[in-house]
C-alpha positions in Angstrom: 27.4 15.9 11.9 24.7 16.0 14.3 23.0 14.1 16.7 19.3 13.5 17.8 19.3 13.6 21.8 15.2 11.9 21.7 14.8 8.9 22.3 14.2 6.4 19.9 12.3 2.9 20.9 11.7 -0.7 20.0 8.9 -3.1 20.8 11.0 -4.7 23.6 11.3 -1.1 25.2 6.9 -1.0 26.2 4.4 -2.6 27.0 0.6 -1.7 26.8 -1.2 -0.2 29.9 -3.8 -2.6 30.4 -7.4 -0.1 30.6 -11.1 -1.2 31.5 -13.0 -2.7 29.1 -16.6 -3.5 28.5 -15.7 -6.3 26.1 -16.6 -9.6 27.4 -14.3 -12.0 25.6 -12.0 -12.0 23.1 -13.8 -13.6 20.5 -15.8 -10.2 20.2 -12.9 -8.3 19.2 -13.1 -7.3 15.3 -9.7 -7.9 13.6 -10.8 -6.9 10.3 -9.8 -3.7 8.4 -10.9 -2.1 5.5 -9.0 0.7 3.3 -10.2 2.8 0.5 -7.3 3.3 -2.1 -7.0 5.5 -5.0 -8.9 2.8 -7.4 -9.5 -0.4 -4.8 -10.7 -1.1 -1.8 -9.0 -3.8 0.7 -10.9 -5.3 3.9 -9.5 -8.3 5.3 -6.9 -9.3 8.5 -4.3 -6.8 7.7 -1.2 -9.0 8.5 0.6 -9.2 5.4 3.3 -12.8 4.8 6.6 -11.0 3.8 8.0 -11.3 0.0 10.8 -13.6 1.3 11.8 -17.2 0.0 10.2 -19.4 2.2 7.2 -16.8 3.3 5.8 -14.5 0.3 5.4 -18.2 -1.9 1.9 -19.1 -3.9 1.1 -21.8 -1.5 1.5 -19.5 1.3 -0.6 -16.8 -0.4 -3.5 -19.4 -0.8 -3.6 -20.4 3.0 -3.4 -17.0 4.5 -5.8 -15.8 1.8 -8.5 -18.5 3.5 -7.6 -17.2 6.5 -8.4 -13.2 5.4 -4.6 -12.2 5.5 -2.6 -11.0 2.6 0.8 -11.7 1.1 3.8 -10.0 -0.8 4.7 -12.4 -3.5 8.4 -13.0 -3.9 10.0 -11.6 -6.8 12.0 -14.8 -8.5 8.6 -16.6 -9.8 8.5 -16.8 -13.5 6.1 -14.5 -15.8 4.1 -17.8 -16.4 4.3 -18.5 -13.2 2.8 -15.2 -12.1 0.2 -15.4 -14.8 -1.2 -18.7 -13.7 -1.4 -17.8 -10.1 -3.6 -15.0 -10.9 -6.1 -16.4 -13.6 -7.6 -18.7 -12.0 -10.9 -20.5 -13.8 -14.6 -20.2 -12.1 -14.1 -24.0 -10.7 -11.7 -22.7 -8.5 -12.8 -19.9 -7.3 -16.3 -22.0 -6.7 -14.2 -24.0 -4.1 -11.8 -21.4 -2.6 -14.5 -17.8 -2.4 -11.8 -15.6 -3.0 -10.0 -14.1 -5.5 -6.4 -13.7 -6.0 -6.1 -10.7 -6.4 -7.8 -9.5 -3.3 -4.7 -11.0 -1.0 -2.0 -10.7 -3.0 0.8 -7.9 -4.3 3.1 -8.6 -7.2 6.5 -7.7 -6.2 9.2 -6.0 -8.0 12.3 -4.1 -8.4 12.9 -1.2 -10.3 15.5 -2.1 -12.8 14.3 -1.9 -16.6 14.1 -5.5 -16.4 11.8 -5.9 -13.6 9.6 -3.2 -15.5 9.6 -5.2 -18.6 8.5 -8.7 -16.5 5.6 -6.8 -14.6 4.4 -5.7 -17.9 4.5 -9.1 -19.5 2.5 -10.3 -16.7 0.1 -7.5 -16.6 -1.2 -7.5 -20.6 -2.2 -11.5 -19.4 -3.3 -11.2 -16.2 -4.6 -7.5 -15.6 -6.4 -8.6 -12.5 -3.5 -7.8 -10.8 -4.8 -5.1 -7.8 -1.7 -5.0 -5.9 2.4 -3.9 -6.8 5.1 -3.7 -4.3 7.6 -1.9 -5.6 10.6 -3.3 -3.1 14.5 -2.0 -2.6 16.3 -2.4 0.2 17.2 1.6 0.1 14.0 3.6 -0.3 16.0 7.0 -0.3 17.3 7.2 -3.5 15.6 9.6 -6.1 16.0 6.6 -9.0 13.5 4.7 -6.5 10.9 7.7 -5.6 11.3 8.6 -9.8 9.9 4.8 -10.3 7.1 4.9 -8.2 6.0 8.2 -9.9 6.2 6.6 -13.3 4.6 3.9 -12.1 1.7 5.9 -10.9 1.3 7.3 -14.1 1.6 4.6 -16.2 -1.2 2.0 -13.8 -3.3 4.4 -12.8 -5.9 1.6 -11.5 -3.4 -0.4 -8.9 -2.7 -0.2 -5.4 1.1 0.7 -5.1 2.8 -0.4 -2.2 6.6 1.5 -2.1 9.7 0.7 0.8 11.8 0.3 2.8 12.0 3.8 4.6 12.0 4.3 8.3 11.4 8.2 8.4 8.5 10.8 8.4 10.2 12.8 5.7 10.5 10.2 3.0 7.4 8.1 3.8 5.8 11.4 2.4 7.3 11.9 -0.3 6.6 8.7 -1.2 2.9 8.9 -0.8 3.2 12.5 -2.7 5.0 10.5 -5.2 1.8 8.4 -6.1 2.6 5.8 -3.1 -0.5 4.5 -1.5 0.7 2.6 1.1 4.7 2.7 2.2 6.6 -0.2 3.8 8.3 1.1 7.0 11.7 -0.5 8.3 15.2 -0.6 8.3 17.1 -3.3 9.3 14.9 -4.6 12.0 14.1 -8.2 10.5 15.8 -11.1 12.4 17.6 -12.4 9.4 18.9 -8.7 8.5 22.6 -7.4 9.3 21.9 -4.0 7.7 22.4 -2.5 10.8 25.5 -4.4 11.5 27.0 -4.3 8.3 26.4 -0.2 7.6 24.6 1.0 11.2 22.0 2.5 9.7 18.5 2.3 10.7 16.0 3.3 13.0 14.2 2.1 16.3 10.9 0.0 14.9 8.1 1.5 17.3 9.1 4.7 16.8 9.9 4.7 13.1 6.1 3.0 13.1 4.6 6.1 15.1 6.4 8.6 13.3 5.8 7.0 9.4 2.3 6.2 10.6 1.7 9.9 11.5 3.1 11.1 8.5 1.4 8.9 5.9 -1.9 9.5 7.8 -1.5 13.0 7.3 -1.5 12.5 3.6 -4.5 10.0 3.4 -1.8 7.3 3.1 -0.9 4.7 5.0 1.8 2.0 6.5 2.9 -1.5 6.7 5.3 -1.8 9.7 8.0 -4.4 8.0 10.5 -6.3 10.4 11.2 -6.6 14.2 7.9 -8.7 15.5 9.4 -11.8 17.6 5.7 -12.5 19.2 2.1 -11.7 18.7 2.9 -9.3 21.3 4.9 -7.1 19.0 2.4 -7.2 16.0 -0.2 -6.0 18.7 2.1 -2.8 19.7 2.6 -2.5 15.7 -0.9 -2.3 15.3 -0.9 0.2 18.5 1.6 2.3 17.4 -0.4 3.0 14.4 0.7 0.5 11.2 -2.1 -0.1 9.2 -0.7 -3.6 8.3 1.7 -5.7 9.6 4.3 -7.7 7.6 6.2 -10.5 9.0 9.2 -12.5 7.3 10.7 -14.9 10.1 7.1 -15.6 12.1 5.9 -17.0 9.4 8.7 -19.3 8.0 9.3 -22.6 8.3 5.9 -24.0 7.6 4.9 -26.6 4.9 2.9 -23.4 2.7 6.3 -21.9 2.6 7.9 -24.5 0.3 11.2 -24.8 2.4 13.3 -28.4 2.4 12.7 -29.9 5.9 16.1 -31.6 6.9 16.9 -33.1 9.6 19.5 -32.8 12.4 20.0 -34.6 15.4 16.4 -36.1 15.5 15.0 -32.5 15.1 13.4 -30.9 11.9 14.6 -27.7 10.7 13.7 -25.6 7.9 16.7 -22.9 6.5 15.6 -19.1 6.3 17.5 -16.8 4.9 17.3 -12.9 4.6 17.2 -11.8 0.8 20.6 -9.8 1.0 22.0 -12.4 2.2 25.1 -14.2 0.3 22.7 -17.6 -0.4 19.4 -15.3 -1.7 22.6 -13.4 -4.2 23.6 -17.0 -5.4 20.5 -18.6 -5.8 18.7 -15.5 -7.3 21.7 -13.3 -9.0 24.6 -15.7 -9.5 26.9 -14.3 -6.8 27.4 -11.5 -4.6 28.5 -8.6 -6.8 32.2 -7.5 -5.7 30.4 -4.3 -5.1 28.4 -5.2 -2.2 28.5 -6.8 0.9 26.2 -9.3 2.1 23.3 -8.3 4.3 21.4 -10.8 5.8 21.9 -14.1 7.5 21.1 -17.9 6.4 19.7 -19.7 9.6 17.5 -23.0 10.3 14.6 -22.3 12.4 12.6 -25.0 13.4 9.9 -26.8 10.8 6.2 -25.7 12.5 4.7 -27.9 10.0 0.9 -25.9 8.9 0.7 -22.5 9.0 -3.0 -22.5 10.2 -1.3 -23.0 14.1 0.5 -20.1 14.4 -2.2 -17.9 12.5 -4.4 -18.7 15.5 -1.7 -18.0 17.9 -1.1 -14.7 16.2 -4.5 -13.7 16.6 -5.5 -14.9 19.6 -2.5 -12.7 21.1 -4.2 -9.8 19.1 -7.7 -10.1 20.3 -6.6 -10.2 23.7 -4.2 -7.6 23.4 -7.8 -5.9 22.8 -9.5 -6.9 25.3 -6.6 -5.8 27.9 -7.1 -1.8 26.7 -10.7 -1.8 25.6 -10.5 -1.9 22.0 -13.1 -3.1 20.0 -10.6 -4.7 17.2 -7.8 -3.5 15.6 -9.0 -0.1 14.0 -10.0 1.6 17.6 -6.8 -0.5 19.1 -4.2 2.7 18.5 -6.7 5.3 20.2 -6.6 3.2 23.1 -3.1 2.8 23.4 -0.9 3.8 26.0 2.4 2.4 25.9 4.8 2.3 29.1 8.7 2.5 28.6 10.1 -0.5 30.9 13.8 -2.2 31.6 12.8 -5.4 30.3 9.1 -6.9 29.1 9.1 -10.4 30.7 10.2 -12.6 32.6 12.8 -15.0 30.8 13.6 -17.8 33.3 12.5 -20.8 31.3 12.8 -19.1 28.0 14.9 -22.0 26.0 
C-alpha cells in the first residue's frame, strides 16, 4: 500500500485568473478546433454529447451536428438502424451541409458480439470516420488488446478508447493505436463508481495529467464527466482536454428522445447513468448477480430544445476567453492560470 501525499483537484477547487486582453467582445473569440488524425481530419466545436440514453441519440447527433459539435452514438441502436443514420441520400445532405460522419462516433464494446455488429454495419455503411471503443474499466489488458486489433484491422478510422484517468494508461492506449482517449473515472453526476468501489481520480487533475501525456505522444483527450456549468467545460478546455464530453448537461431535451412526464405541474425528463440497475434491465435483461449497480436513475427537469443551452454553453466559453486573453479555445490552455480557492461562488439563491 501506498499513498500519494499531492494534491489532487476538481473543477470546484479553481477558478481562472482573469488576465488583460485585447479582445474586444466575445463574439470574436474562435471556438473552433481542428485535429489531424492518423487517416481524418476533424474541425468543428469540440464539445462532444455523451453515448448515454437520452444524450448520445440520432436526433441529438443531427442538432448538435448544425450546430458544429459532435456526438458519441449510444450503443443499443440496431445494425439497420446504424446503417440508415449514416447513408444518407444527396437530398439530404442538400438541406442539412453536413455529413454524418463528420459529427459522429459509432460506439461499441469489445465483446465478440459487439465486434461482429460494428462489422455488419461497416461492409454497408463504410463512411463511418469515427469508433468509440467504450468500457467502464479501461485498465484491463483484454480492453488495450481490442484497441490494438482494432487498429490493425480499420486502419482508415479515428479510434476513440476510455475510460482511464491516469498518465500511465492514457499512453498506452495511444501506443496501442488509440488516437484520442476518453479521460474519467467516476466523475459524471449520475455515476456511483466512486461510491460503490472508491476508485477514481480528481477530474482537473486527471485532465492535466492525461492531457500532458497523450500530447506527448501526438494524441489527444476528451475530458468525460464532472462539468455542472459552462464554467467547468471552460476550465476542461483550460486544463488542456482537447474535447469535452457531457452526459447530464445535455439531457433532458426534446433531441434526446426521453418521455416527458409530469409531476406536480412540473415536467421532468428521467436520466439515468448506463451502470445503473434500469440501463442493465432495459439493455441486458437484469443486473448480473456478479455486479453491482453503478449509476443512479434520476428526473432532471425537461429544457425542451437543445439549441438553448448550446448557446449558454458557449457564451460561458467565449467569455471565459475574453476574461484571460484567449483568442478561442486552442490558445485558451496557454493562457491559463488556475487559482486553488475554498469555494467558487456564492450560493445564496442557488435553488
Amino acid at each position: 500500500m501506498r499513498i500519494e501525499e499531492n494534491i489532487k483537484l476538481d473543477y470546484s477547487d479553481v477558478l481562472f485568473r482573469p488576465k488583460r486582453s485585447t479582445l474586444e467582445s466575445r463574439k470574436d473569440v474562435d471556438l473552433t478546433r481542428s485535429y489531424n488524425f492518423m487517416r481524418n481530419s476533424y474541425m468543428g466545436i469540440p464539445i462532444i454529447a455523451a453515448n448515454m440514453d437520452g444524450v448520445g441519440t440520432f436526433g441529438m447527433a443531427d442538432a448538435l451536428g448544425k450546430l458544429g459539435l459532435f456526438t458519441c452514438l449510444i450503443k443499443s441502436y440496431s445494425v439497420n438502424e446504424y446503417v440508415d443514420f449514416f447513408d444518407v441520400n444527396e437530398k439530404w445532405l442538400e438541406i442539412h451541409q453536413v455529413r454524418r460522419q463528420n459529427y459522429t462516433a459509432y460506439t461499441m464494446g469489445i465483446t465478440d458480439k459487439d465486434h461482429e455488429k460494428f462489422r455488419m454495419v461497416y461492409e454497408q455503411a463504410p463512411q463511418i470516420k469515427y469508433v468509440c471503443i467504450d468500457v467502464a474499466n479501461g485498465y484491463t489488458r483484454r480492453f488495450c488488446d481490442f484497441v490494438k486489433m482494432f487498429r490493425q484491422t480499420y486502419k482508415d478510422i479515428t479510434i476513440i478508447a476510455g475510460n482511464v484517468c491516469t498518465a500511465d494508461q492514457t499512453q498506452e492506449l495511444i501506443l496501442n493505436g488509440a488516437d484520442i482517449v476518453k479521460v474519467g473515472i467516476g466523475p459524471g453526476s449520475v455515476c456511483t463508481t466512486r461510491i460503490q468501489t472508491g476508485v477514481g481520480y480528481p477530474q482537473l487533475s486527471a485532465v492535466i495529467e492525461c492531457a500532458d501525456a497523450a500530447h506527448g505522444l501526438g494524441g489527444y483527450i476528451i475530458a468525460d464527466g464532472g462539468c455542472t456549468t459552462p464554467g467547468d467545460v471552460a476550465k476542461a478546455f483550460g486544463a488542456g482536454a482537447d474535447f469535452v464530453m457531457l452526459g447530464g448537461m445535455l439531457a433532458g431535451h426534446d433531441e434526446g428522445g426521453g418521455k416527458v412526464a409530469t409531476t406536480d405541474g412540473k415536467q421532468f425528463v428521467e436520466f439515468y447513468g448506463m451502470s445503473s440497475d434500469k440501463a442493465n434491465i432495459k439493455h441486458f435483461g437484469g443486473l448480473k448477480k456478479y455486479r453491482t449497480s453503478e449509476g443512479r436513475n434520476v428526473k432532471i427537469p425537461y429544457r425542451g430544445s437543445i439549441d438553448i443551452t448550446v448557446q449558454n454553453i458557449l457564451g460561458g466559453l467565449r467569455s471565459t476567453c475574453t476574461y484571460v486573453g484567449a483568442a478561442g479555445l486552442k490558445q485558451l490552455s496557454k493562457c491559463t492560470t488556475f487559482v486553488r480557492c475554498n469555494d467558487t461562488h456564492n450560493r445564496v439563491y442557488e435553488s
